[in-house]
C-alpha positions, -999 to 999 in steps of 0.1 A, spaced: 0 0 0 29 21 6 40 21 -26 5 24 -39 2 58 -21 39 74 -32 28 69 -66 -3 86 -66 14 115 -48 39 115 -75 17 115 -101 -20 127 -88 -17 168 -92 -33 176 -55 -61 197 -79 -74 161 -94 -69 140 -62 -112 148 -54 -120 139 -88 -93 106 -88 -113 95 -54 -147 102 -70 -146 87 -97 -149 50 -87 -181 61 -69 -200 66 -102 -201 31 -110 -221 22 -77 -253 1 -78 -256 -12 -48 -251 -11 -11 -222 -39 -12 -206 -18 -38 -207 12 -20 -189 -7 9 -161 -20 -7 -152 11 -22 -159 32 9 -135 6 25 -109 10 3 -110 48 3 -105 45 40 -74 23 34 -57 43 11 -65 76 37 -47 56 67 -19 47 47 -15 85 36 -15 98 71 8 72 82 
């Protein structure tokens, strides 16, 4: 995950990181969906803050 969150520092202008974290949300259709990729949003937060 580290490496995971480098990159996307490195190559996510901080402008477009909202839109990069949105745009998985559009393809929601249900509840379970919406977990899973609320889950992994949280993941990826922790591992930015440290």
């Amino acid at each position: 995950m580290d490496k995971l969150v480098k990159t996307c520092r490195n190559v996510i202008a901080p402008e477009r990181l909202l839109g990069f974290l949105m745009a998985p949300w559009e393809c929601l259709k249900d509840d379970e969906a919406f977990e899973i990729n609320r889950r992994g949003i949280d993941i990826f937060v922790e591992a930015i803050k440290g």
